[in-house]
Structures are given as C-alpha cells and as structure tokens.
C-alpha positions, 0 to 999 in steps of 0.5 A: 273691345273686352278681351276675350278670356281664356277657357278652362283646360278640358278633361282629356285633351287629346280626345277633345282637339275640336275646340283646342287649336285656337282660343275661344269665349268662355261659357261665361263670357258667352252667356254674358254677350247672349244677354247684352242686347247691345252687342250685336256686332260683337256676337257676329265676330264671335260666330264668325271666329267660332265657325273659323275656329271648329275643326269638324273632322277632329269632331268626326274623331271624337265621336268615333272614339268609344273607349271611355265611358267619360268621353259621352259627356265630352262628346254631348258638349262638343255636338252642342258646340257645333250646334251653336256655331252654326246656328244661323246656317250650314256652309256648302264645304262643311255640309258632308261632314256634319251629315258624317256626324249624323250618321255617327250620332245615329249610330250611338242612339241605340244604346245612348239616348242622350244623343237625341237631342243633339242629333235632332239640333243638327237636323234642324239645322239642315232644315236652315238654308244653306251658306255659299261663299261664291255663286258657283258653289251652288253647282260646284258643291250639288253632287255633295249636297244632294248625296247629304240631303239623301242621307237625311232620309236613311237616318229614318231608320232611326228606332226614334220617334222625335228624330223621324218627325224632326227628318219630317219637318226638316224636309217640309221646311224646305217648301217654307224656308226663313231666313236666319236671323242673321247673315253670316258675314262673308256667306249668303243663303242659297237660292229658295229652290236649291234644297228641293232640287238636291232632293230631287237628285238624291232621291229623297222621296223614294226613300221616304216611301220605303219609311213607311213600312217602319212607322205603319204602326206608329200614326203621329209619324206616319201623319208626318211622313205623308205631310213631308210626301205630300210636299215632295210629290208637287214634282214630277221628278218625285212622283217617278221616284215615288212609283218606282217604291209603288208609292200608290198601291202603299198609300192606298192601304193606308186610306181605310186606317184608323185617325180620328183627325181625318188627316191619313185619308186627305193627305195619302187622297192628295198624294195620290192624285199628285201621283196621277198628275205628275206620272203615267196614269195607267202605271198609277191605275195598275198599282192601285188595281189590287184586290186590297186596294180596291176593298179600302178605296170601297171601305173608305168611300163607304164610310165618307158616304154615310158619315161624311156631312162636312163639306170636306167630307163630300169633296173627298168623297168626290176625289175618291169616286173619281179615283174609282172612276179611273180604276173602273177603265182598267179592265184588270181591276176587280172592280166587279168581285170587289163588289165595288161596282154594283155599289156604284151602280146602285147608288146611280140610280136609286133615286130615280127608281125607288127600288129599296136596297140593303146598300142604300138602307138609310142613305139621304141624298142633298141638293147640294152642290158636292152632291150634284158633282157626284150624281154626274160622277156616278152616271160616268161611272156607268158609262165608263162599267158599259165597256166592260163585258163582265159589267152588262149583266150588273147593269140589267140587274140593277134597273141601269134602263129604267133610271136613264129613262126617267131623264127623256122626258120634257123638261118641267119646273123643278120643285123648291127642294129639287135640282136646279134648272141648270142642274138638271138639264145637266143631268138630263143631258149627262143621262142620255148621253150614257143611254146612248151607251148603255141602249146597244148592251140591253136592248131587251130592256131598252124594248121592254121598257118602250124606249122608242116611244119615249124617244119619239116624243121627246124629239117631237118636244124638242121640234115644237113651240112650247117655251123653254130656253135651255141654259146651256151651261154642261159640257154637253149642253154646248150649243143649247143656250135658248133652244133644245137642240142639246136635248135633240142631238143626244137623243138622236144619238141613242137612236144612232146606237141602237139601230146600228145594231140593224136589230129587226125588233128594234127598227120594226118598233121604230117604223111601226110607230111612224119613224121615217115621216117623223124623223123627215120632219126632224132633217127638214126643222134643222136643214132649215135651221141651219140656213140661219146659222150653220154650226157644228151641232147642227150638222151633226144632228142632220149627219145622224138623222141621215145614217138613221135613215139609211139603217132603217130603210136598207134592204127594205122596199116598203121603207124606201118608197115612204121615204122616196118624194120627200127624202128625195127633195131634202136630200138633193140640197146636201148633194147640191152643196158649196164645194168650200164648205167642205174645207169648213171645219165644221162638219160639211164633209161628214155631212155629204158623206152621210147624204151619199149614204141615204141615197144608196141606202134609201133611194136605189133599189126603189124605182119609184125613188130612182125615177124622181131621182133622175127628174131632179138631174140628181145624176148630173149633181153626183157627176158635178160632184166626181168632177171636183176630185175629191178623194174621199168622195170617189169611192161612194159616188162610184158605187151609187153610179154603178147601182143606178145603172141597173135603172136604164134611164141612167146611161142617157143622164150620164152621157148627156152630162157635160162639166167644165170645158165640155167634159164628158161623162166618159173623159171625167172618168178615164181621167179618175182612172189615171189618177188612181193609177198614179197614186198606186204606182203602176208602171206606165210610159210617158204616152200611158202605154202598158209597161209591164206585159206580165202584171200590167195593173200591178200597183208598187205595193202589190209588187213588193208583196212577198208570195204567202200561202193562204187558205183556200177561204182567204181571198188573196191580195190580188183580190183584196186590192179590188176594194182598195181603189177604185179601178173595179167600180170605173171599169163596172162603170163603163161596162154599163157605158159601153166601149164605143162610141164615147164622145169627148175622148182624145187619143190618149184616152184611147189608150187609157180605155183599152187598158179599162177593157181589159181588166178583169183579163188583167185581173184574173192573170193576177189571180193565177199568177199568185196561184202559180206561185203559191203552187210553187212554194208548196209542191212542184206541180206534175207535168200538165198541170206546169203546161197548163199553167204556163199555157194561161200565163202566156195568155195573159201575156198575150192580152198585154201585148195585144192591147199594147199593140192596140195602143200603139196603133192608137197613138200613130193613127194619132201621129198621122192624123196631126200630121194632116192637120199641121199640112192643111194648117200650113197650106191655109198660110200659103194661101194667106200669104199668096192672097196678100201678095195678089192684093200687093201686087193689085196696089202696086198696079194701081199706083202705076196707073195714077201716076203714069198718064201712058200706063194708063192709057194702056190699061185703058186698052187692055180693059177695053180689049178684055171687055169686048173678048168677054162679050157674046160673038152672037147678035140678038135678033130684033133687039136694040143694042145699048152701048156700056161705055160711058163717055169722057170716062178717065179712068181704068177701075169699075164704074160707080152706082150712077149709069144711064139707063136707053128706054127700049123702043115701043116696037119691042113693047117696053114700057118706057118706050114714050118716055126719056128718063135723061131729059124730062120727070115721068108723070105716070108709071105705067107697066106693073103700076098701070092701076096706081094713078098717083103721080111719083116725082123723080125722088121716088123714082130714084127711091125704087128704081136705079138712078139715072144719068 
C-alpha cells in the first residue's frame, strides 16, 4: 500500500485545527486515487481515516472566527473538506453540529456570497440517508435529529434563492431516498421512513407554510415550496401542523396567481384536498370561507371553465367545484355575495333552459366523461344552496324549477351527440332527487309550472308495459336494473316533500287531478311486486305511498270515503303482517308504522270506512298487534283504538277479542299499563298496591324534577308527561270499555284497575300539587288561599288511601276465596282417599270369603238375611210369587245375565201363560207380535229378549 505523504503546513495554523491533529492525503494524492478506477478499497480507507480524522466543533470555531479577511478562503476549504467527507452520508452523532454549521454559513451569506455553494453541498447532503452505527441509535439520537431537520426549515430565511430550492429538494428527497453510492464501513443507512417521521416531530411542515409569505413574490421558489408541501401533507400529522399556520386560507390565495406552466393551481388543489383528508373538514371549510378566498377559488374555476380544454384542465375544474361544493355547506361562507352561487347555479341549468345569460356567453359544454361529473356536481351544488335560506330567492330567479323538471319525463333514445343511456338516467335520477329539495322552497313555481301533472304521468309510466330496462349503475339507481322502480321511488319522494307541506293548493291540484285512485293503484303494483321480492326499495315506495295518502286525506270526509273500499282491502294485508319481519331490517317496521298512519288518517272519521273496517275484524288484527308488545307500536295502536271507539260497534269487536291463552281484551290492556309503569318507576308493592298516597302515579323522573316556575301558557311537567307514555290513551280506553263487568281479569288485575279508575283524580292532584309549589316559591299565599289548597291536597290523598283500601280488600277477598278452593281441594282428597280405603277393605272381604269355606257360609247368611229385610212386608194380592234364589248357587257376589224367567199363569192373563220357556222352543210369539205370523227360533229369542235358563 502507498504511503500516504504529508500535507503542506496550512496558513494559519492555529486558526485551522480541523485538519491539524492527525495526518491526512494530499490534495494531490487524493485526486490521484479519485482517478484510479482500480482503488475502491483504498478510497473507503481513506474516507473512513477522514471521517475519524475531522474534528467538527474545531470546524464550528473556525467559522465563528471573523477577525481576519484572509481566514474566508481558509474557511471555504475547510467547509469543502467536510463536504467531501461525508459525502456517502451523515453520521446520527455528528448531525447536531453540521446543522451548527449551517446555521453558521447562513449567518456569513449576507455579506459573503461565497458561502452559498458550501452551504447548499451540505444541505444536499441532509437530503442522503443518515448513518447509525447501532440499531438503537434511530431512537437514541430522535429528539437531536428532529430539532436538526427542524432548522432546516428556519434556514428559509435565507435572502438565497439557490439555498430555498436546495431546502426544498432536500426535503422531497426524503420521500424518494437512494442510497449512496457506498456504505461507509462500520455504519448502515437509516430505515426509509426515519426522515420523515423526524419532520413530522420537529415540525417541519409548519415552518415551511410560514415561508411562504418570504417567496410570495418569487414563483420558481414557491413552485418548490408547495412541491416540498405537497410531499409533507401525505400526513396527517403535517396537515395538523400546516392548519395551525392556516396553511388552507394561505394556499388558496395563491390559486388565481399568475404561472404559465399550471403547476401553482395543481399542486396548492392537491395540498388542499390532502388537507381536507388528513384534518377536520369543518376547520379547513373555515379557513377557506373568506371573502378573498372565495373571489380566487370563483376566479380560478372561471378561467379553467373557459379556457381549460385539456383533460387535466377539467379534472381540476371538477376538484375545485367540489371544494366550492364543501364551502357552499358553510352557511358563514359568502357564497352568495361573492357572486359564486348564482354562477353555480346558473351554470346548472342553462342547458335544459335555453335561457341566454352574460355568465354562460360563449361557453360550449361536451359530452364528455369530466363534463358529466360535473353536470351531477352542479345539480348537488344546488341541493346542497337548498338549505340555505338566503339561497331560495337566486333559485326562483335563475329558472332552478323548470330545469329539474325537464328531467320527469319518460326516458327516450338519447341522440348520437347526446348523453348516454346510463348517463342520463343518472342525471334524470340525480334531478329528481334535488326537486325533491328544491319543490317545498317554490311551490309557487312548483304549481306554475304543473308539476303534479307531470309527476302523475311519469308514475303512470313508471307502472305501465312499455319497454325500458333501467341500468341501474348511479348511486341512486340501486335497485332499478331492468325495471323503473329508481324513477318511481324519487318521484314519490318529491310528492312526499311537498305535501308534507299540508298546502291547500297543492294537495287540492293533486286530488283534483285523480290523485287517491292513482296512487291506490300504484300501492297496490308494488304490494304485489313485493310478494315476489321483498327489498328495501320496495318497502320505501309502499312506505311513501302510504304517508302521501294520509296527508291527502286527513281532515278531509270527501277524500276518505274514495279511499275507503279499496284502501281499506290493501291496508289490511300490512296490518296482517309476519311479526318477524319486523326484525328484518329492511324496512317492515317503517312499513307498519306508515300502514297504522293511513288508518287513522284515512279510515277513522269516515263511517262508511270504519264499518267495512270492523267487517274485515281489522279491530281483532290491531288487538293481535298490541298483543305481540312492541313498544314502538303502542303508542299509534292505542290512539287509533281510542278514536274508533267513538264508532259504537267497536266496544262489542273488542270485548269479543280473544288472544293467546284466552286473553281478553281488558286483561292485554291492564298488563300494558304494568309494564309502562315499571319501565317509568312508579312506586308499587309486591302485590301492585299504591305506595305513595300523595303522588301515586309519579314515575322516578317527574320525582327528581325540581319545582320550576312557569308561565301560565306553558303546560307543566305533569302535563306534559301525559303525551310521554301511554297511561292517558289506556285509561281513554277503558273509560270506553267500562270499569265493570270486564271478563278475564284475576285479583290483581283488580288491583291495577282501581288504579286506571282513578287517574285522572291521580293526575289533577299532580296539577295542583306542582301549583302549590310554584306558589310557594314566589309568594307565601294568604290564609284561605293556604286552607284551600291544603283542603284539596288532603283530598288527593283521600283518593289514595281510599283506592288503597280498595285494593286491599280485593286482595283479601282473594286470600278468603284460595282459601275455600284449597279446603274443597283438600276435602275432595279426603274423599279419594276414603273411596280407596272402601274398595281395600271390599277386596280384603272378598278374599276372605274365597278362602274361608265357613266365612263364606256367613256371608252366604248375612246376604240371604239382607235381602229378605230388603223385601215388601206386604202380599200382593192374586199374584204368582216367583222365587229369586237360584239353586246349588255357591257363591256370596251378584248373579250373572243368565236367571230363569216363570211364565204367569193364564188366569192372570200373561201372555206366556201356555208356553214353558225351560223345557221346549216357542213356535209363535204371541201378545204384542199377535199380527207377525213369521215363526222365530230360539236364537231370535235370545237376540230380543233376556236369556233364559
């Protein structure tokens, strides 16, 4: 190996002691070996005895010396030195005092030039990966290194335009990082992400959207700052450190700025929606909601509008009407002073209204695919200016109606230089969707411009046979592949908006033109639709014909009675419906909920609806429906129970209701009551007796209620609580009933019912109670105003204990009448018991008598004596006397069938008088049978008469 000569004695010895301590290669010799392809492994020595040999806080001492113009030169070479040593990279340890040299060589560029070439070498060198000697030095060195990458970005104040750009690259190399041509030996790169974690802790990207205020005027620079930004804001963490420098309201400024090559408006776009990404969209809205901000994002759009014909050029144009989308949400946003929304608007409709505007002068719209995008951008645009009030009156100026109109019309062929099919079903469907929004705003337009009508017959369309097979593709095309139920369901939609409105006009136009029957026919296409294929879409249109229904024909007697036959027929399948459908998912609780709607809207209050109603045992399927307790369904079922009551058939229908078990009618709804009292924490005993005399209906919730005052308009909460649950439509409910005479009821329904009686007593005590209190807490009441109020607070209480004494005697006339079941339970058991003893004792007897010859003989005696006591002390007169015993009998027990039967002689008259039935067949019956002359044989006797021995 060649030695490796000494270097020449430097000028100022003691004001160069970096390259002083230890011996190093000639300029000379160094260049030799760059040259020398051969000497790979003799450079790495050489790098590796350079980067041992430099002493870089004797560099930082250098170039804080300024005494002697000479030491510039000194110093220039000493930076090149350091520049060439680590040239393959920065070591971890030495990486604070190189950014010290930086800051150093920053400090000198305002009055020496010269040092902004070394400082830029240097820079690029942070842009390297950095060297670790161990693993842990990643973490170990991470709070050094983040503060180091942090003064990267200070050094933008740098008056240089070469070292800005060089900070910029540097910091893009971080997402793009090579390795160095060669690995220094004893150190290995850092991971790829390192870098870009450091900046995210030392806040590099705040720092770099503070710069942008010292190169606004300087484009080259700013194109290299927002490229560096661009790269940083792929974070979240940056975008949060770039919104706390309002990093959105800066670069939105910039959009309308003057760069032939385009790049200021990408990149600040791209930054932007990274921003909205990666942060709060409301924070980033705000920042942008400026009236400066709102002029360049209007002027930018304008001129990408008119003069962008490139593909990018509408892209962009599209990113931007969507950012102004998101600025039209913010009601703070000038949207409308700025002049912005009336272009917006404008632009949405000037190709379905002809109309020529100064806004639109000259602009030619394409059939192209960013084109389409933003045709469906601008009809959201004014979906989204519907909710703003300020926004209706630039809607009815700017013919908004007439353009979503043009839409609700049978699909037709589009021409060659037209939309697509697809496309524009999309747009037919995106249009109605934003009437829908639109319609309640001007329904002095919507009526003007016969939108019923129009509506009418596109659902006609939407039911008939002609051919069209939707595709199905949009967002709001789900469900419509292959058929137009898309089109009926956002039609029905903009109905649903706009007589929800319950507008006399509008719903006078509707029913004049044949409303009811139409949309009957309509529930009934889908109702039958949907026992092919239950979906979601489906149930919504049945869901939306129904509230339609009900709207129109509420408090109308005329609309009701068209309704009645055939509403009546398809309303009683959805009340008839699977109970675990409701569970589904898919829209079957909507569904009911809407059905119970129209009944009470459409059916009650018409008699002739009522009557075919109850002949349908509709009562009997709404008692069904109580039975299966589902809470949300309560409420409704109740309060159409009570209004049909007023019908006085109804009462009959519910009491001849039977459920499950033989529920009755009375016994479903005192179980309701129960149950809504235990889920609102009234106080009950274990039997359901009254617990609290002074507030016996009190739930948990109206008892923790502090006493407010109130104005004498505002109902208390005693009042309100009544539409909270509900106790007042089954206490309604029963005072149609009646209190007596309810069939099905056990004591402790008892108990529950003379709670029912007594609530509105209950519920007036609760009024006055509260008023005592509010009294209280303003004035102190005069002296018979105090006895007055007392007086009726004591009979409150009176009520309480009074039904409480009722309940209790309820519940011991219970206890008395178990305890006479439970003794004639216990008496029929002694009488069981004492039948089975009697039949023991029987066979035990019998027994005897089988085995006992003399026993026997006995019985034999005491049977024969019984039967002679049991016999007529008195002879009858003139008669044969016939013996009953029958002969060589053995035994104590009942003769069988078989006993020997003694004519009575002829004196008497009998009829068997000649004959003898022991010793010889008859030939002829005689007596009865005088007239039959057919001769019976002994088998037939035996057959009619009892045998004979």
């Amino acid at each position: 190996m060649t030695s490796v000569p000494q270097p020449p004695a430097p000028r100022a010895p003691s004001r160069s002691p970096a390259l002083s301590p230890a011996p190093g290669p000639s300029r000379c010799g160094g260049e030799r070996r760059r040259n020398a392809s051969d000497a790979g492994g003799d450079l790495g020595a050489a790098q590796d005895t350079q980067l041992k040999s430099v002493d870089l806080s004797c560099v930082v001492k250098l170039l804080e010396d300024s005494d002697s113009k000479d030491l510039e030169k000194e110093q220039l070479k000493t930076l090149k030195k350091v520049v060439k040593h680590f040239e393959n990279g920065l070591p971890l340890k030495d990486l604070a005092q190189i950014i010290e040299i930086l800051n150093l060589c920053a400090e000198k560029i305002n009055e020496q030039e010269a040092f902004t070439e070394p400082l830029c070498e240097l820079i690029k060198l942070c842009g390297l990966p950095f060297q670790k000697k161990k693993l842990s030095d990643e973490v170990n060195f991470s709070m050094a290194v983040s503060k180091s990458i942090a003064q990267l970005g200070y050094l933008m104040r740098v008056p240089s335009s070469q070292v800005r750009i060089q900070i910029c690259k540097c910091v893009v190399s971080f997402y793009d990082m090579e390795l160095p041509r060669k690995i220094l030996s004893g150190y290995q790169p850092t991971s790829a992400n390192y870098k870009i974690q450091m900046a995210e802790l030392g806040g590099l990207a705040e720092t770099l959207v503070l710069s942008l205020a010292l190169v606004e005027n300087q484009l080259t620079e700013k194109l290299w700052v927002l490229k560096a930004l661009q790269h940083l804001s792929s974070s979240g963490v940056n975008c949060r450190l770039m919104m706390k420098a309002q990093a959105a309201s800066r670069l939105c400024l910039y959009l309308n700025g003057v760069d032939p090559s385009g790049q200021l408006v990408f990149r600040s776009s791209e930054i932007l929606w990274n921003l909205l990404e990666n942060t709060s969209k409301e924070e980033v809205v705000n920042q942008l909601s400026s009236l400066e901000c709102v002029h360049a994002l209007k002027e930018v759009f304008i001129d990408l509008l008119m003069h962008g014909f490139r593909h990018y050029d509408r892209q962009l144009r599209n990113d931007l009407l969507v950012m102004a989308t998101l600025l039209a949400e913010n009601p703070a946003a000038p949207m409308i002073e700025s002049g912005f929304a009336k272009l917006l608007i404008v632009l949405a409709t000037f190709t379905e209204v002809k109309i020529p505007n100064p806004l639109v002068k000259g602009l030619k719209l394409t059939y192209s695919y960013e084109d389409f995008e933003m045709k469906k951008l601008l009809f959201n645009v004014i979906g989204v200016l519907s909710k703003d009030p300020c926004a209706v009156q630039l809607l009815s100026e700017n013919d908004v109606m007439p353009a979503l109109l043009y839409y609700v019309k049978p699909n037709q062929k589009p021409g060659f230089h037209d939309w697509s099919a697809a496309q524009y079903e999309e747009l037919q469907l995106h249009a109605i969707v934003i009437l829908a929004s639109v319609a309640p705003l001007l329904v002095d337009k919507y009526l003007s411009f016969q939108a019923n009508t129009l509506l009418l017959v596109f659902l006609e369309w939407c039911i008939g046979q002609d051919p069209f097979f939707g595709q199905g593709n949009s967002f709001h095309g789900t469900g419509g592949r292959g058929n137009k139920l898309a089109q009926m369901r956002y039609s029905l939609r903009v109905l649903r908006s706009v007589v929800s409105l319950y507008d006399d006009a509008v719903n006078l136009n509707l029913c004049d033109q044949g409303a009811i029957s139409q949309l009957l026919d309509i529930l009934k296409y889908a109702a039958n639709k949907s026992k092919e294929k239950e979906d979601a879409i489906l149930l919504e249109i049945q869901a939306d014909l129904l509230f339609i229904l009900s709207a129109l024909c509420e408090n109308d007697l005329h609309r009701k009675e068209l309704f009645s036959y055939t509403g009546v027929d398809i309303l009683i399948p959805f009340i008839q419906m699977d109970p675990k459908k409701l569970h589904s998912g898919l829209g079957h609780n909507c569904l009911l909920l809407s059905a119970l709607d129209c009944l009470w809207s459409c059916v009650i209050g018409c008699y002739i609806a009522e009557d075919y109603f109850l002949e349908k045992q509709g009562i009997f399927l709404l008692l069904d429906l109580l039975a299966l307790k589902q809470k949300n369904l309560h409420n409704i079922i109740l309060g159409i129970l009570v209004e049909f009551c007023d019908n006085p058939k109804t009462t009959s229908h519910i009491s001849i209701w039977r459920g499950a078990k033989d529920q009755t009618a009375a016994n479903l709804l005192i179980q309701l009551w129960r149950q809504e009292e235990l889920e609102l924490g009234v106080k009950r005993d274990p039997h359901g007796r009254i617990v609290d005399m002074k507030r016996p209906i009190a739930s948990s919730f109206q008892k923790q209620q502090e006493v407010i005052p109130m104005p004498a308009n505002c109902p208390s909460f005693a009042i309100m609580e009544i539409s909270e649950n509900i106790r007042a439509k089954l206490y309604s409910l029963f005072c149609k009933l009646g209190f007596e005479n309810l069939p099905g009821l056990s004591a402790k329904d008892f108990v529950t019912l003379a709670i029912i009686r007594h609530y509105i007593d209950f519920k007036v005590g609760e009024v006055w109670s509260e008023l005592c209190a509010e009294l209280k807490e303003e004035f102190r009441p005069i002296a018979s105003d105090e006895e007055a109020l007392k007086v009726i607070s004591e009979v409150s209480e009176d009520t309480g204990r009074m039904v409480a004494a009722l309940q209790a005697e309820v519940l011991e006339s219970q206890h008395q009448q178990e305890i006479q079941e439970e003794e004639k339970t216990y008496a029929k058991i002694r009488a069981i018991h004492k039948q089975r003893e009697m039949v023991n004792k029987s066979w035990e007897n019998f027994l005897t008598r089988t085995s006992n010859y003399e026993a026997l003989k006995k019985a034999k005696r005491l049977q024969e004596k019984s039967i002679e006591a049991s016999r007529s002390k008195s002879k009858t007169q003139n008669g044969a006397v016939h013996s009953t015993d029958i002969k060589g009998l053995g035994t104590t027990i009942g003769s069988g069938r078989l006993v020997t039967v003694e004519s009575t002689p002829q004196l008497i008259g009998g009829p068997l008088a000649v004959t003898d039935l022991a010793l010889r067949k008859p030939s002829v019956c005689e007596g009865a049978l005088k007239k039959i002359r057919k001769v019976k044989t002994l088998d037939s006797v035996k057959k009619d008469s009892v045998p004979v021995e």
